[in-house]
matplotlib code that plots the C-alpha trace (Angstrom):
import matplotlib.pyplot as plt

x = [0.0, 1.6, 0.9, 1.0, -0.5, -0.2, -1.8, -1.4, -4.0, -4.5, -2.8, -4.6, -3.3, -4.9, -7.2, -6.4, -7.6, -8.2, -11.0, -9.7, -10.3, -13.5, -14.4, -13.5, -15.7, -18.5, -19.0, -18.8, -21.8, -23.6, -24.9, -28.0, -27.1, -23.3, -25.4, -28.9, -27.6, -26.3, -28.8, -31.6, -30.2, -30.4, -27.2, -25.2, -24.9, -21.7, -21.9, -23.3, -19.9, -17.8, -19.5, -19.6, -18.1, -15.1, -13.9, -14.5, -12.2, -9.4, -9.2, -7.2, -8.0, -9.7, -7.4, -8.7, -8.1, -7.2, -6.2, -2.7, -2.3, -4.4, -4.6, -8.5, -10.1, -12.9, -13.4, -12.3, -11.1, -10.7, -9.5, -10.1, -10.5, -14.3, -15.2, -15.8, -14.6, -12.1, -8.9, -7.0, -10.3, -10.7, -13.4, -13.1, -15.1, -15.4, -17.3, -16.7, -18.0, -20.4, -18.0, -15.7, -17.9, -17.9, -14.1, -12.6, -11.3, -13.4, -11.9, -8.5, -8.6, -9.7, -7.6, -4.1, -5.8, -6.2, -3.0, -1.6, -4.0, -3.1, 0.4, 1.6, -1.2, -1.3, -4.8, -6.4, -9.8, -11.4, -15.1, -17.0, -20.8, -23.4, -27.1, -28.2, -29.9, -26.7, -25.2, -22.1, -20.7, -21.4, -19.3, -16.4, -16.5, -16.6, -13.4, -11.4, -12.0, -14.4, -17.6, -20.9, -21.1, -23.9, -27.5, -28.8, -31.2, -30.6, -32.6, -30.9, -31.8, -32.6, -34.7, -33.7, -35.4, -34.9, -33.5, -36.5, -33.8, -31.1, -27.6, -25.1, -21.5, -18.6, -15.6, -11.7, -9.4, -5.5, -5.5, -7.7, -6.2, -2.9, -4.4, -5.5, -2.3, -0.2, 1.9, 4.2]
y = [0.0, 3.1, 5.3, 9.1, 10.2, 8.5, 9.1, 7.3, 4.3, 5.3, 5.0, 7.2, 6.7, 8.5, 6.0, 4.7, 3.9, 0.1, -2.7, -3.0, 0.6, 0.8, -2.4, -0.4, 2.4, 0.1, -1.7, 1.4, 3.2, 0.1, 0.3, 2.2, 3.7, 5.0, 6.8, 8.2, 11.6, 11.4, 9.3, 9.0, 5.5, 3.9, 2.4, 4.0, 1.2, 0.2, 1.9, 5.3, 5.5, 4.8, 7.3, 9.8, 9.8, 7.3, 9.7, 12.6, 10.8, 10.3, 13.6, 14.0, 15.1, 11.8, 9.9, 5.5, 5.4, 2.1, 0.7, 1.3, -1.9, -4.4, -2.3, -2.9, -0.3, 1.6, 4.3, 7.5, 10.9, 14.2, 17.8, 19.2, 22.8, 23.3, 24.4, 28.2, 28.5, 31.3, 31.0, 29.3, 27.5, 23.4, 21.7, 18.6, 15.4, 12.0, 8.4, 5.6, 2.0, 1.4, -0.7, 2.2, 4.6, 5.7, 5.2, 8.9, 7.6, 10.4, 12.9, 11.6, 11.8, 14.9, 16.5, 14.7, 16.6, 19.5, 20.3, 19.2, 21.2, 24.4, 23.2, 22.2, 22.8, 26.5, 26.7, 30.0, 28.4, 25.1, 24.0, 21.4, 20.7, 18.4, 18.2, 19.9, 16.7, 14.9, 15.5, 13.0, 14.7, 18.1, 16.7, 16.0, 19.0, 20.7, 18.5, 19.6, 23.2, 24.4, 26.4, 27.0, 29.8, 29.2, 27.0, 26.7, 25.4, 23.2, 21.1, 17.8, 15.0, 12.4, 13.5, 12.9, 12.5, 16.0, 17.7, 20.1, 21.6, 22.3, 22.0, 23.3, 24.9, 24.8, 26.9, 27.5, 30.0, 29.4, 32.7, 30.5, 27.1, 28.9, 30.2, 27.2, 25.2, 27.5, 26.0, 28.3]
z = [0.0, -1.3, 2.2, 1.5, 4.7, 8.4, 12.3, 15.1, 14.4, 10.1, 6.7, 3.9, 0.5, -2.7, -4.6, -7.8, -10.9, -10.2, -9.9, -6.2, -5.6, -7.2, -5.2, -1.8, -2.8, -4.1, -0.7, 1.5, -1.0, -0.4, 3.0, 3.5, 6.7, 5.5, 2.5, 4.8, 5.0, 1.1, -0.5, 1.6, 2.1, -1.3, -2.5, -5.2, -7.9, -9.4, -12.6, -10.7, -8.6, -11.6, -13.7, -10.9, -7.3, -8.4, -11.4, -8.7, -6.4, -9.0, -9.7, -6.4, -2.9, -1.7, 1.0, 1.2, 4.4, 6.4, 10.1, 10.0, 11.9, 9.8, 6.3, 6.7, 4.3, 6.6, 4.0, 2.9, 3.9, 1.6, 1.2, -2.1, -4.1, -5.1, -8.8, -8.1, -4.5, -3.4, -4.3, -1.0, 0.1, 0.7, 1.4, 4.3, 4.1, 5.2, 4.7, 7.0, 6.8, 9.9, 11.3, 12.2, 13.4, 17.2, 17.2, 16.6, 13.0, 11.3, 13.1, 13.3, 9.7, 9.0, 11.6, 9.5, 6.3, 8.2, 9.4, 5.6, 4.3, 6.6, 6.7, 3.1, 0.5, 2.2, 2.2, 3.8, 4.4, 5.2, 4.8, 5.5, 4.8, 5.9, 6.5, 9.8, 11.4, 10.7, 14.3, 13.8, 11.4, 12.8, 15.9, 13.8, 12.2, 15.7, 16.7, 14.2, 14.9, 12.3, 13.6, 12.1, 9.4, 8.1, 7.3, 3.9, 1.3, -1.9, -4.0, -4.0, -6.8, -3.3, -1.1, 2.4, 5.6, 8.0, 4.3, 5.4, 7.9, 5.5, 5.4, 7.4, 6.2, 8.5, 8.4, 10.0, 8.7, 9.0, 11.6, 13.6, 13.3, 14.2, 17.4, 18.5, 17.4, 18.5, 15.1, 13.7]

ax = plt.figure().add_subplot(projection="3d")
ax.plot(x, y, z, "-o")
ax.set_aspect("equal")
plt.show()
């Protein structure tokens, strides 16, 4: 495994452009409850992630994450640019199979990409963005630093149970990170 990226208990790696890879993101879209908040909870067939999320994911900024001490794939972790986002801005996200939620993997994940992201990539800005009854991931979010900005309203192809309360964007500037780090 060609490790890019380590914590204390994960490995993240960038995905690549393989059956195996595919496979990986294949099984984590097929649970119900890992895509409820995305999906509503139906499944995302094989040839919809190929088509769509998988070719996203190659484009760079998604991390397959495993267990550093067993190389178990429990899903994926990413910091990438958005198509028409200021200049020096990132946005944060996660998916995790079941299995690993509950365990702090999420935000030990997104805390590595964090710092990288502050530290290396020399982001100015990092968002994150999730549906407002999804408190999990709010929490991580929260973890990692990032505080509310702002609620708001889209039309999304699935409809999703509580999508009547919106979403929710999260944001940390490098001033604050820096603060709270105290890293040079």
């Amino acid at each position: 495994m060609d490790v890019s990226l380590t914590t204390a208990r994960l490995a993240l790696r960038p995905f690549t452009d393989t059956e195996a890879d595919l496979d990986l993101v294949v099984e984590l879209d097929s649970d119900p409850e890992v895509m409820r908040y995305i999906t509503g909870g139906r499944p995302m067939t094989r040839d919809e992630i190929r088509a769509e999320s998988f070719q996203r994911m190659l484009r760079g900024g998604f991390w397959a994450t495993h267990l550093r001490d067993t190389g178990e794939f429990i899903g994926w972790h990413c910091l990438r640019p958005l198509p028409g986002a200021p200049a020096g801005s990132a946005d944060l996200g996660y998916r995790l199979r079941r299995a690993a939620w509950g365990k702090g993997y999420a935000t030990e994940g997104a805390l590595a990409l964090v710092e990288k992201g502050f530290r290396e990539a020399g982001h100015d800005r990092i968002t994150a963005n999730t549906m407002y009854v999804n408190a999990r991931s709010r929490r991580v979010m929260e973890k990692c630093g990032l505080s509310h900005a702002r609620t708001y309203f889209e039309d999304w192809p699935d409809a999703v149970e509580g999508g009547e309360h919106g979403d929710v964007e999260y944001v940390l500037t490098r001033r604050e990170w820096l603060s709270h780090t105290g890293a040079p």
